[in-house]
C-alpha positions as CSV (number, residue, x, y, z in Angstrom):
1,X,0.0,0.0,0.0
2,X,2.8,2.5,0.6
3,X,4.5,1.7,-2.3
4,X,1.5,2.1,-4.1
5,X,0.8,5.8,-2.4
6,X,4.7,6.8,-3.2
7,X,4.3,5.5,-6.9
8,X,1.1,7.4,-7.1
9,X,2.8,11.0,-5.6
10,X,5.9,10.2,-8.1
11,X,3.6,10.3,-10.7
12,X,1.5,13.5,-9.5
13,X,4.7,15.3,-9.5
14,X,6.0,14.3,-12.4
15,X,2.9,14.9,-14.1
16,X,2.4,18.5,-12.7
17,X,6.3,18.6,-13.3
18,X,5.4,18.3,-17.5
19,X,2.4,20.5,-17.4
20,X,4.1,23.2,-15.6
21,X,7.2,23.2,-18.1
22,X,4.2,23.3,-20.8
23,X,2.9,26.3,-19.2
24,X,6.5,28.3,-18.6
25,X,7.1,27.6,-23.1
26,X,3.7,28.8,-24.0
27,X,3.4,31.6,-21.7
28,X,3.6,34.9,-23.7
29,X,5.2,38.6,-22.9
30,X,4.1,41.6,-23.9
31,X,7.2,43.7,-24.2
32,X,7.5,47.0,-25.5
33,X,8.0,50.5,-24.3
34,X,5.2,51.7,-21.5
35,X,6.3,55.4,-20.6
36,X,4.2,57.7,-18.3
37,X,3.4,61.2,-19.3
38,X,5.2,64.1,-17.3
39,X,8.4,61.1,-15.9
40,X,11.8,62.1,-17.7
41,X,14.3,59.2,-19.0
42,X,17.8,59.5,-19.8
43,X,20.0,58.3,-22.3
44,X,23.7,57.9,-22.2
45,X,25.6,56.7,-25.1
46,X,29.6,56.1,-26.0
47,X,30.4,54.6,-28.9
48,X,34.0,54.0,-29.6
49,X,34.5,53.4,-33.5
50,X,37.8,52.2,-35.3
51,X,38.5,52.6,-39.0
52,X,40.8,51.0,-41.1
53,X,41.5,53.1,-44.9
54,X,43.9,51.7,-47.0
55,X,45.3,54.5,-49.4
56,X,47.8,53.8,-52.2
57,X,48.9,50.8,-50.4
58,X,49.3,52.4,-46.6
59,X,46.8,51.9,-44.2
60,X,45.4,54.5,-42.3
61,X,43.6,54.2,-38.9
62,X,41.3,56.0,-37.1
63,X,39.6,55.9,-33.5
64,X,36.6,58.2,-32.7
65,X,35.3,58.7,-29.5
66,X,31.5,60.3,-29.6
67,X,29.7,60.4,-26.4
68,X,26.9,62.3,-25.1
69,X,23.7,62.4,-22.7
70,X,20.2,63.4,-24.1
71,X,16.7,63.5,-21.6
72,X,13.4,62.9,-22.5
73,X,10.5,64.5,-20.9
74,X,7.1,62.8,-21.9
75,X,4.4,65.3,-22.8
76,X,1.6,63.2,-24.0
77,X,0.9,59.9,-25.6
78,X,-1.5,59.5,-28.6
79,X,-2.9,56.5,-30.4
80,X,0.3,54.1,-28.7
81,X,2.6,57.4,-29.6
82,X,4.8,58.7,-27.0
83,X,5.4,62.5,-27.7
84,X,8.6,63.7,-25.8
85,X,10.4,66.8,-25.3
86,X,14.5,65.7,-25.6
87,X,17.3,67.7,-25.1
88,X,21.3,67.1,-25.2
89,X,22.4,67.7,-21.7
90,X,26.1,67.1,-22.5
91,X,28.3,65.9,-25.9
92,X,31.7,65.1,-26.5
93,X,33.7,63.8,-30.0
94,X,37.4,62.7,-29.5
95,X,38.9,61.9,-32.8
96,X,42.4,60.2,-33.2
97,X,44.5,60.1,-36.4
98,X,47.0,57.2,-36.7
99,X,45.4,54.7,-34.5
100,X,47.1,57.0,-31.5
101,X,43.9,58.9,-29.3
102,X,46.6,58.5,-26.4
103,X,48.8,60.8,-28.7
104,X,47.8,64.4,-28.0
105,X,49.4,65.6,-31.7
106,X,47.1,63.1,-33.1
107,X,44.4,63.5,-31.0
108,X,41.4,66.3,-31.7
109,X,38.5,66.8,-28.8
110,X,35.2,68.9,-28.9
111,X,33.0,69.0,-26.0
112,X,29.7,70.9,-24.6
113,X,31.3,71.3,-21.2
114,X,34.9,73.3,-22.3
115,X,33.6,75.6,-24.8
116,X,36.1,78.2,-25.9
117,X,36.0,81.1,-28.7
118,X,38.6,79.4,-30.4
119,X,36.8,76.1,-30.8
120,X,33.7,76.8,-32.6
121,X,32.6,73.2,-32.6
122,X,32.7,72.8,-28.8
123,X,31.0,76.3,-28.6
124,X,28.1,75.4,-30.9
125,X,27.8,71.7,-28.7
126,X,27.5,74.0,-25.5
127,X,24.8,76.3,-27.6
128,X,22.4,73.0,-28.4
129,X,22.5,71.5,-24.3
130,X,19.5,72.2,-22.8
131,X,17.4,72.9,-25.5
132,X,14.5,71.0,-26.6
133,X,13.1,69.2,-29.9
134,X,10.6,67.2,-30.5
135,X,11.1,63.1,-30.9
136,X,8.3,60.9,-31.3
137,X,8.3,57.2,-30.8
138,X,6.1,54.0,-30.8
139,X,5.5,51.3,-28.4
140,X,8.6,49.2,-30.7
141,X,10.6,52.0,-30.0
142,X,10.6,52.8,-33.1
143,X,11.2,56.7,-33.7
144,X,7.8,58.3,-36.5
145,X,9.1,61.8,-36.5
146,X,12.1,64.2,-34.8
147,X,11.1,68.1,-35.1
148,X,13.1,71.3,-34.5
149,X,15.9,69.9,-34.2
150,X,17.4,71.1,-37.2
151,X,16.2,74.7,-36.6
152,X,18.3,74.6,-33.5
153,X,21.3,73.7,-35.3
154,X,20.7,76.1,-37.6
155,X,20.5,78.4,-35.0
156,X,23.4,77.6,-32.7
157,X,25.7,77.2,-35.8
158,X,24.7,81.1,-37.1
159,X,25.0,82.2,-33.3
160,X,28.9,81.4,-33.9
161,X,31.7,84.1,-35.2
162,X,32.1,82.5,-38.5
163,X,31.9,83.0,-42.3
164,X,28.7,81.9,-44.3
165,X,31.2,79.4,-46.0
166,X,32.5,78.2,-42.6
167,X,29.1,77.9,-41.0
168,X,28.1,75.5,-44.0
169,X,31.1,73.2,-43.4
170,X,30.1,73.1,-39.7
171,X,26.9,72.4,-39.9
172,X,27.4,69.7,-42.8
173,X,30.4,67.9,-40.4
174,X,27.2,68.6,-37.1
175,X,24.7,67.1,-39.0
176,X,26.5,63.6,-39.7
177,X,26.4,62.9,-36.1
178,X,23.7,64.8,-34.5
179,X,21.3,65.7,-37.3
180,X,17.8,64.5,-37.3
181,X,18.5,61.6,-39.8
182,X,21.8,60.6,-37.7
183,X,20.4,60.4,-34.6
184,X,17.0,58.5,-35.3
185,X,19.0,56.1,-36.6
186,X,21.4,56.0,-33.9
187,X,18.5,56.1,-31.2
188,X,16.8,53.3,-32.7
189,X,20.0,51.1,-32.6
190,X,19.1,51.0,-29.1
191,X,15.0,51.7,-29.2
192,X,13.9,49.8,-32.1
193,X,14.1,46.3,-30.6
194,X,10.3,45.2,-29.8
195,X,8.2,42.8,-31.8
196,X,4.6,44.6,-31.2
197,X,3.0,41.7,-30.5
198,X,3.7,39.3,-27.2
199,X,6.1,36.7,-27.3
200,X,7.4,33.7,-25.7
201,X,10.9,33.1,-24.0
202,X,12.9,32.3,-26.7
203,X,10.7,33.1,-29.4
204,X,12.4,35.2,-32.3
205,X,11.2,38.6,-34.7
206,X,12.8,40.7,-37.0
207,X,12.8,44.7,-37.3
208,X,14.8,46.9,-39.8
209,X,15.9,50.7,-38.8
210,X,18.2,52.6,-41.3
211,X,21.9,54.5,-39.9
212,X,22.1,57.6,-41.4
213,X,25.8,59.3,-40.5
214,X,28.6,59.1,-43.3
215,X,26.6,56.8,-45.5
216,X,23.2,55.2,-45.3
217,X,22.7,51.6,-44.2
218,X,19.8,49.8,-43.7
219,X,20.3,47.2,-40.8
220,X,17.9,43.4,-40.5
221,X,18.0,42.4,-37.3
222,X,16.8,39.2,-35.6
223,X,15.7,39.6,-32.0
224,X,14.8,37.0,-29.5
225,X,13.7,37.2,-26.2
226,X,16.4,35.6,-24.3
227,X,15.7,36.0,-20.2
228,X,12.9,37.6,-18.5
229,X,12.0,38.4,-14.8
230,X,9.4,40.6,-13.0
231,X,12.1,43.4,-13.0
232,X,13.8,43.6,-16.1
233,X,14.1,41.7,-19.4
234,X,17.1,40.8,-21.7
235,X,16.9,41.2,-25.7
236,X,19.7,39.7,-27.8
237,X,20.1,40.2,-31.5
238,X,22.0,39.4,-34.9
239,X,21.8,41.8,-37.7
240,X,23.2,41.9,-41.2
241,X,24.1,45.9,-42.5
242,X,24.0,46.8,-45.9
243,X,24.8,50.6,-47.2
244,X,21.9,51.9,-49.1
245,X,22.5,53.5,-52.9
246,X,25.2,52.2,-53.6
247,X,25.3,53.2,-57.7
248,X,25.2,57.2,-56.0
249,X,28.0,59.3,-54.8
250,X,27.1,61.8,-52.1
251,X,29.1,65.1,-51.6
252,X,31.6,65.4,-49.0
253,X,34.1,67.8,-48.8
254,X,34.4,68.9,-52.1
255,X,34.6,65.2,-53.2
256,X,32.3,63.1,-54.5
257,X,32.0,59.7,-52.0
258,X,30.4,56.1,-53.3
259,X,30.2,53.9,-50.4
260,X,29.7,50.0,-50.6
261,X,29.7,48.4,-46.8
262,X,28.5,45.8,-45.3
263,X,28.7,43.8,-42.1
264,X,26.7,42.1,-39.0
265,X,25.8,43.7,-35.8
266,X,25.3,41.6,-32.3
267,X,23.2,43.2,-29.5
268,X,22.4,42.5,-25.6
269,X,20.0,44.6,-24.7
270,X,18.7,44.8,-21.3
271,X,15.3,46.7,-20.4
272,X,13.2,47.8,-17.4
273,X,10.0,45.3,-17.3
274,X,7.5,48.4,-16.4
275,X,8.6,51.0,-19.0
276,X,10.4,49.1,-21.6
277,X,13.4,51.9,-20.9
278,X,16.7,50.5,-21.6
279,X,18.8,50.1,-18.7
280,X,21.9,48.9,-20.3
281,X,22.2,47.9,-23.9
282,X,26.0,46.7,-25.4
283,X,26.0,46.7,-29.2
284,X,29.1,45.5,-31.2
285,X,29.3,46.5,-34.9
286,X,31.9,44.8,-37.9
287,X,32.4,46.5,-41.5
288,X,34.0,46.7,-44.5
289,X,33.7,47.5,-47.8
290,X,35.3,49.7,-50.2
291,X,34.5,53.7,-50.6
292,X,34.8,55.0,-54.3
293,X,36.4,59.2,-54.6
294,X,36.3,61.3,-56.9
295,X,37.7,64.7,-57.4
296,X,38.7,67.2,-59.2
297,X,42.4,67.2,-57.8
298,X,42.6,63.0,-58.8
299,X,43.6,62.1,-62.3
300,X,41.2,59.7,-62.0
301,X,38.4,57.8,-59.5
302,X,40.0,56.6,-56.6
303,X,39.1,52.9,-54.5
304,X,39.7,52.6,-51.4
305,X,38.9,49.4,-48.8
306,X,37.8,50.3,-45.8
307,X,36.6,48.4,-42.6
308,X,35.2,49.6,-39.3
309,X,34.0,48.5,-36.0
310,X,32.1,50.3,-33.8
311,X,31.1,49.4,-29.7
312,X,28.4,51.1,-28.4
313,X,27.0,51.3,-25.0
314,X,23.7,52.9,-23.9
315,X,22.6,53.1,-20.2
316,X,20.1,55.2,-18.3
């Protein structure tokens, strides 16, 4: 009789055992971002990028530094559309020529927080913080519209001491990294992770988002839900990155640039479980391709490989 009662409770476990492993797979999450009007979120990004040029047969390296810290106020939310007032509240660009930023000869810095009259890029960075645009953004985190921003570029940039020609060169150099195209891009690197529509641990979607800086990429990524508790869950991805337009040549410089790139993209991404707000996201980028020149000053067009890597971290 005992061993009949202990078979019995082996079996009632084992049973409940199954159907509660059923239960964990098939239940569903519905992730995405949840933000409450009048709360403020913070960004903070650094992204430290390497490139690689060959030129003529000599390579030449470069390592960029571009940091910075934006806030976003929500003022109202519309039909699943978060409307938010952001604003920079601090950015920095280091660039380093040779492969050397530890080299101060090779080494050029702009920041918001040392402006100075005779560094009109860090003065106009110091002009933008604390002034606001408009950015909004879906539930996927994916980003509908950015206004004003360029107005206040426009603005900060003509506020400087400089020549119409000069202001032009600034503001096309400002715009590859902050202008409106740049940085939905580079926010949704970060924001544009959800599937909008639950899912289960495990359980995989795709989202595209374009990166708009130096050239135009669109970037495929494949996202699955790989932990999840009742206080935060983690997102990893995959992506494959392909420049856009690749038979046009875009101006830069006073030279005309053709760029064909491509490359993959791996993500860890983990998010508050009330808001969807990112709490820490780690995003490591691999390129190369080869960029096409041609000027005026070259007998002829000019090919040049190139390859890149890029790691980016976003926190709150």
């Amino acid at each position: 009789m005992k061993t009949t009662t202990f078979n019995l409770r082996k079996s009632f476990f084992l049973i409940a055992s199954i159907a509660f492993g059923f239960y964990a797979q098939a239940q569903t999450y519905d992730l995405g971002l949840n933000l409450k009007k009048g709360e403020k979120y913070t960004q903070s990004t650094n992204s430290q990028i390497k490139i690689n040029q060959n030129v003529n047969g000599q390579d030449i390296n470069t390592e960029m530094t571009v940091e910075g810290t934006m806030d976003f106020m929500v003022t109202d939310i519309e039909n699943g559309i978060f409307k938010m007032d952001a604003s920079y509240d601090k950015m920095k660009t280091a660039v380093g020529m040779g492969g050397s930023m530890s080299a101060t000869l090779n080494k050029m810095e702009y920041s918001s927080e040392s402006p100075d009259s005779s560094d009109v890029f860090s003065s106009v960075l110091a002009s933008m913080t604390g002034k606001t645009f408009q950015i909004y953004i879906d539930k996927t985190g994916e980003i509908t519209e950015v206004q004003n921003l360029m107005n206040l570029w426009k603005e900060s940039i003509e506020s400087s001491d400089q020549t119409g020609q000069m202001q032009s060169q600034i503001r096309s150099q400002l715009m590859k990294s902050y202008g409106e195209k740049a940085l939905k891009g580079n926010l949704e690197m970060a924001t544009h992770i959800y599937p909008g529509h639950p899912v289960k641990k495990g359980e995989k979607w795709t989202t595209e988002t374009q990166m708009s800086s130096t050239f135009k990429a669109n970037i495929k990524t494949d996202f699955h839900l790989a932990e999840i508790t009742k206080d935060y869950a983690i997102i990893k991805g995959n992506s494959t990155i392909k420049t856009l337009d690749n038979d046009k040549y875009v101006e830069q410089s006073g030279m005309k640039m053709n760029y064909d790139i491509s490359g993959t993209m791996t993500s860890e991404i983990k998010v508050d479980r009330k808001s969807g707000w990112i709490i820490k996201s780690t995003i490591d980028q691999k390129m190369d391709g080869t960029v096409k020149i041609k000027s005026p000053q070259l007998p002829s067009e000019m090919e040049m490989p190139m390859s890149m890597t890029n790691h980016l971290t976003v926190t709150n």
